[in-house]
N, C-alpha and C positions, 0 to 999 in steps of 0.2 A: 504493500500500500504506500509507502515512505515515495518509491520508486515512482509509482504514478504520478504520488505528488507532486515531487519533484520536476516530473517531466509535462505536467501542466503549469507549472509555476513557471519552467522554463520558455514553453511556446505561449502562454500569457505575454512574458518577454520580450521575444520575441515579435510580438503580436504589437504589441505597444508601439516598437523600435521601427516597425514595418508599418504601419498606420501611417506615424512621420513622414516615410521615405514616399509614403503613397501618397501624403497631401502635397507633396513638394514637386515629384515626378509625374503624378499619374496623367494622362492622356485628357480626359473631361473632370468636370467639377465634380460631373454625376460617376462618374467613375472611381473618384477620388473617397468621394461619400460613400461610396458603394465596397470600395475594401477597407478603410478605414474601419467600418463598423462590423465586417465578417470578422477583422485581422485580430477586433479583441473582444468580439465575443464568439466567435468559432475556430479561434487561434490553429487549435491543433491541427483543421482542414484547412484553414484560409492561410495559413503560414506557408505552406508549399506551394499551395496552387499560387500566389504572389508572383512568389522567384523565379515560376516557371511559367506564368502568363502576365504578371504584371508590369512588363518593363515598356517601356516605351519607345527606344530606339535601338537600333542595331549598331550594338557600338563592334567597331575596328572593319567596317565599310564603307567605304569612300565613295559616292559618287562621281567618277572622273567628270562626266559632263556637266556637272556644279558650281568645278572649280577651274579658270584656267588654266592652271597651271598645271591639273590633272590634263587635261585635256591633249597638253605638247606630249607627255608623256607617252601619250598612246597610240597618236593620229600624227600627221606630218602637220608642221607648222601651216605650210598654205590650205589646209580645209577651209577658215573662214574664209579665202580669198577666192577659193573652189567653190563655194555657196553662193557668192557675190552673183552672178548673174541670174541667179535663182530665186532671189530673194524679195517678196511678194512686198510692193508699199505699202499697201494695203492698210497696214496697222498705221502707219502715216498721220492719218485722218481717223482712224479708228480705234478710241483709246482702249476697246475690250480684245482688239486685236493685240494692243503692246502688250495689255497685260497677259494675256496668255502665253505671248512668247517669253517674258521675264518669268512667270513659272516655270516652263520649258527651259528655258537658258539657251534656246534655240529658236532662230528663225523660221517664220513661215514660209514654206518652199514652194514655187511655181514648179511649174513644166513636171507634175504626175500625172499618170493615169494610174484610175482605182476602179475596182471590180468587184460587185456586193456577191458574196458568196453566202447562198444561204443552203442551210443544213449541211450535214456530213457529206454526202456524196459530192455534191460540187465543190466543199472546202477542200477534200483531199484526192478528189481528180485534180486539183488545178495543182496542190502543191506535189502532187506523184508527177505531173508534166511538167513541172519547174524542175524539179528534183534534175530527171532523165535530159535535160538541158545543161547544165550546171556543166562549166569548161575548165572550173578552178577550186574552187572550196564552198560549202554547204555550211550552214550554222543550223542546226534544231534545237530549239528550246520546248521544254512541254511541264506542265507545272504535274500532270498525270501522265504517265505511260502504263499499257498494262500488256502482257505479253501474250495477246490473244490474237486472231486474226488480225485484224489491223494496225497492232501493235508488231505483229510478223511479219506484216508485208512493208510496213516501213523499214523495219531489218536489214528485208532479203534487200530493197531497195536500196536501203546507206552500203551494205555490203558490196553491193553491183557495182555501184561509184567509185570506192577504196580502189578493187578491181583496175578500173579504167584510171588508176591515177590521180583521183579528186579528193582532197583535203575531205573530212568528215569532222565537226564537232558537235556534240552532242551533252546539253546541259539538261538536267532533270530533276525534280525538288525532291530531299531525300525524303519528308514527310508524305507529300502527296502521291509519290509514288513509292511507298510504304513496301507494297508486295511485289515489288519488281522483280523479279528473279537472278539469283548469279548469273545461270544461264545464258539467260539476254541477255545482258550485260558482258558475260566474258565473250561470249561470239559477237559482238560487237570489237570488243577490243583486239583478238586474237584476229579481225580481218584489217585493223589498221584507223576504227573510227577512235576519235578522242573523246569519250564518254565520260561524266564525272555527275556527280550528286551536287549541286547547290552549295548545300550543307549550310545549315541555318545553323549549325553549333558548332563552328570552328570559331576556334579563341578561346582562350581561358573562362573570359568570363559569360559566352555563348552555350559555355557548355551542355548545363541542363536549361537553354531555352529554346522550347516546343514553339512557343506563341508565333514566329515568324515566318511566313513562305513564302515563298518565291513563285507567284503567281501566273506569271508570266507565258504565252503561248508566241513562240515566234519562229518563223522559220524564213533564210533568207541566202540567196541564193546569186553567189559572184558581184556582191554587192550592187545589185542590178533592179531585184526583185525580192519582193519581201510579202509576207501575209502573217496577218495580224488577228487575230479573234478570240471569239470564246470557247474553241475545241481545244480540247486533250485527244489523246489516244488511245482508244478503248472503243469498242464494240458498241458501246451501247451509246454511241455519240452518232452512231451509223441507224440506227434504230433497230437494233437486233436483241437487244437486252428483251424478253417475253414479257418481263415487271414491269421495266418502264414504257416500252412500246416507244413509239415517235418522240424523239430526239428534237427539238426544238433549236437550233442556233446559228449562228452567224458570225462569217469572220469576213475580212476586205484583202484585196490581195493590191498590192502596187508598186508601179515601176517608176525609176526616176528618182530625184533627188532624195525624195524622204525616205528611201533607203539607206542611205547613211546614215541617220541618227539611230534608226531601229537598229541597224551593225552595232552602232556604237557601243546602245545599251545590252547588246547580247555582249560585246567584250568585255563591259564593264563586269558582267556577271561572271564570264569563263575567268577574269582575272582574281576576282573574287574566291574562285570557287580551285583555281588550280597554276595560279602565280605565272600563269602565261599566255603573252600577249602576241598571236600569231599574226603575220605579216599578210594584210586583206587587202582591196583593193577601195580607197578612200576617195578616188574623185568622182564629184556628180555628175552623174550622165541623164540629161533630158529623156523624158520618153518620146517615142515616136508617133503615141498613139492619143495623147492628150496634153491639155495645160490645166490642171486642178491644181489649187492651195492645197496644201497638207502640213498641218503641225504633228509632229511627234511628241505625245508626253508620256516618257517614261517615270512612276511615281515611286514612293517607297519608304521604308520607316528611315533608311539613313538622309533622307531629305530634311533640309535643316530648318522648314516649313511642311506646315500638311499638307502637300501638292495637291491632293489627289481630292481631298475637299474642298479644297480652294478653288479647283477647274470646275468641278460641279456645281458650285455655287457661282462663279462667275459664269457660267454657262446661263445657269437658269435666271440671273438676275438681268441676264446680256438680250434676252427673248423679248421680243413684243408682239407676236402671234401666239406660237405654238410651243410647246415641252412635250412632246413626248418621250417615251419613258419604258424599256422593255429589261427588265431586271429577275432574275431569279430571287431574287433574296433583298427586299426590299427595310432597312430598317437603318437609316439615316439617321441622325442627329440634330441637335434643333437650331443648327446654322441651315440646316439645307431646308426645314418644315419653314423655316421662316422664309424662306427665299421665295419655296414653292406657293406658300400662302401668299405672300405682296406678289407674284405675277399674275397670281388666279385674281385678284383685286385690281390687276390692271385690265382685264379682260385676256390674259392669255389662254388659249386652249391648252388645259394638261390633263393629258392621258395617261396613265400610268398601266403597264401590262408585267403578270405577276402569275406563276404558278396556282393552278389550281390543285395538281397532287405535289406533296415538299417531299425534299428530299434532305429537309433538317427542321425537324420540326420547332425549335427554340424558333427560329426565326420564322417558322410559318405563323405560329401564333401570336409574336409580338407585332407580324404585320398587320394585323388585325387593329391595331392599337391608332395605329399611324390611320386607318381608312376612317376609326369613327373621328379623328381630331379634323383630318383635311377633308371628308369629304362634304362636312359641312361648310366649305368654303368653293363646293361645286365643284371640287379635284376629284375625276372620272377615274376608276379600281375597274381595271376587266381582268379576268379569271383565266389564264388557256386552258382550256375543254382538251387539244387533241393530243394528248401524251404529256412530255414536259416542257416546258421552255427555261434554256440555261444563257442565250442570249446577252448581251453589253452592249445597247445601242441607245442612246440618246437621238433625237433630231429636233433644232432649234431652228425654227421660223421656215424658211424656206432656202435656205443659206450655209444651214452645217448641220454634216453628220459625225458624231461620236461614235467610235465602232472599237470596241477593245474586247482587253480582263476585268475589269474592275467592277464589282459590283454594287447596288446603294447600300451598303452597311459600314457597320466601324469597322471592320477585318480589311475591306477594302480602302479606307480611308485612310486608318491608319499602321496597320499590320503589317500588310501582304506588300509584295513588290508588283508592281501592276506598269501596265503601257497602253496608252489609247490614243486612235488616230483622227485627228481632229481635221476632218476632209471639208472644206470650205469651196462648194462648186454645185450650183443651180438642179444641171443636171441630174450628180448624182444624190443630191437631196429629193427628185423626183422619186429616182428608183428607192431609195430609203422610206418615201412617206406611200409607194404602192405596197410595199413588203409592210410597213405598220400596218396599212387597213386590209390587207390580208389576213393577217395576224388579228386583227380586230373580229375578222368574220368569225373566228375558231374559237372566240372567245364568249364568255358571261358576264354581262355589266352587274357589276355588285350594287346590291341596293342597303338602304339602312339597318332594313330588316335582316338583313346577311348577319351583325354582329348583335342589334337590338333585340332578337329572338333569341339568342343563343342563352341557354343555362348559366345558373350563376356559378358554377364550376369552370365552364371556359371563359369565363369575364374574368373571374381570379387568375387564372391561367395566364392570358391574355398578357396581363398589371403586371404578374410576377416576370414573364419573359422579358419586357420592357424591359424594367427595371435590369434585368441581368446585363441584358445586349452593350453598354459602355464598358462593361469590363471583361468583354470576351475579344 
């Protein structure tokens, strides 16, 4: 008994000592509130889960593209002078254009062409036809890999390449691809790709922290061509999964300048991840087949600002039509409720489209929370009826499409490593706003009675996920 005591008196302690370090550090107010008060009255569990969820930023990672002086280190002094001709005025006159590029740290880039890929089959035909192009070196990033059929055929595929002479690397987050196999993995190696884990726990003090991934889906190809979206690799992104059925998402594929910063951000990772910085091909080469703006934003916890909320919230406050809004996991914070409430007050159209089976339920039910607060302010909640939707596309006015990883919560605001392609061009804002009302067909307009009818069991429910969501 002495013993217990003892070892409650201690993480009491503990508990105190950590409460502190959580008012000083933690991420949101509400978050701060929120371990503070586990840290010393449920010490013995809230003590651990802290040190392994509560940090905030990812220390002993550097974003090269932050800093310039990073930036010589890794790319040839003339990139900025290589961008020069590319580089859109645009923001000139339009201060929500500077500002996004000052989050970026990068200029908004002319002369792309962009190509809306929606669901699995078209995302990974076009990147299986980039792949089999590829004269020089390949980069694949995938925040999931699973080693099933299509996890197989991207394989046999990298393996073909090695074959023929072509550089391979290959980065993959050690958490989210948890079950990946030696197997895979060493037949990758033993054919010559440069395969490596992320590794969100390198560094002494990284050690035991879980909380951070590497979220990131990029693959890009002789610095030429690049595709960006919301798949991973696995079967059930194709709709083969029998549980989940239809696969819901979408990724952008595109040539030309804005491929250089997507390279950038995958070196900045493989340097991260494996202290080497292979020699790629850095000057921008126009496309042949369009002229679209394209901003690249790569986000992340080592940002020495919340990029990744900040672009969304300047997004949505930048609008004077339209927000819409296709997000798996809807559960923002109340910079972004507030944004989204003052546009719905200015007359903007905001749609928001949302899972209707989850595939996490914490966040299914705290989204619930968020429809009874906004939708009293005429912010339209449609449901997808036809399988899942895992999707990352925003579309503002008639002028810009948002197409990445990132999704509306804190994991992705503040967590996760995330990159989103901020495509500034009439046209393809057309194709983005006929895939919305597509997507609308497939769906269920939530009404009030959706959350007002519901038991007072899931109303508790509801309050308590809320509450948890700032400190996950």
């Amino acid at each position: 008994m002495q013993i217990i005591a003892i070892s409650f008196s201690l993480f009491y302690l503990l508990g105190i000592m950590s409460s502190v370090h959580a008012v000083m550090h933690a991420r949101t107010s509400q978050g701060a509130i929120a371990w503070a008060l586990s840290l010393i009255t449920l010490s013995p569990v809230a003590v651990p889960a802290y040190w392994i969820f509560g940090r905030r930023k990812f220390d002993g990672y550097e974003l090269a593209r932050r800093a310039a002086s990073d930036v010589t280190e890794i790319i040839p002094q003339q990139l900025k002078d290589s961008f020069a001709p590319f580089v859109s005025s645009y923001g000139e006159t339009h201060a929500e254009t500077r500002a996004a590029e000052r989050l970026a740290r990068l200029p908004l880039l002319n002369g792309n062409d962009c190509e809306l890929l929606i669901d699995g089959k078209a995302t990974f035909d076009s990147i299986f036809d980039g792949l089999e192009k590829a004269e020089d070196y390949i980069l694949v990033q995938f925040y999931i890999v699973h080693a099933d059929g299509l996890g197989n055929e991207l394989s046999s595929r990298l393996i073909n390449k090695t074959k023929q002479g072509i550089r391979v690397y290959f980065l993959y987050d050690e958490l989210g691809s948890m079950g990946l196999p030696a197997t895979y993995i060493n037949a990758l190696k033993e054919a010559g790709v440069q395969i490596a884990p992320f590794n969100t726990r390198k560094g002494k003090r990284n050690r035991f922290q879980l909380n951070f991934r590497n979220h990131r889906k990029i693959v890009v190809v002789d610095g030429k061509t690049a595709w960006i979206g919301g798949h991973n690799v696995g079967d059930e992104y194709l709709g083969r999964d029998p549980e989940i059925g239809k696969w819901r998402d979408t990724h952008v594929k595109i040539e030309g300048p804005a491929v250089i910063p997507a390279q950038l951000s995958f070196i900045e990772d493989l340097r991260w991840a494996t202290n080497n910085i292979p020699e790629l091909k850095w000057k921008p080469t126009a496309s042949q087949h369009g002229d679209m703006s394209v901003l690249i934003m790569p986000t992340g916890p080592a940002d020495e600002i919340e990029t990744a909320l900040l672009m969304f919230v300047h997004i949505i406050n930048s609008a004077k039509h339209r927000i819409w809004i296709s997000s798996p996991y809807f559960v923002p914070d109340e910079s972004v409720i507030s944004a989204l409430m003052l546009a719905r007050l200015r007359g903007v159209d905001i749609r928001i489209i949302i899972p209707e089976m989850p595939d996490n339920k914490l966040m299914y039910f705290a989204a619930y929370s968020y429809f009874d607060e906004l939708s009293e302010c005429g912010i339209q909640f449609y449901r997808y009826q036809n399988g899942f939707t895992h999707e990352k596309v925003v579309l503002a006015d008639s002028s810009l499409s948002a197409i990445g990883t990132a999704n509306f919560d804190n994991r992705s605001f503040r967590l996760n490593f995330e990159i989103t392609a901020l495509i500034g061009d009439t046209e393809f804002c057309r194709h983005s706003r006929a895939m919305f009302e597509q997507s609308f067909a497939s769906c269920r307009l939530m009404q009030g009675r959706d959350f007002d009818n519901k038991p007072f069991w899931f109303k508790l429910v509801v309050r308590v996920c809320r509450l948890m969501s700032p400190v996950l």
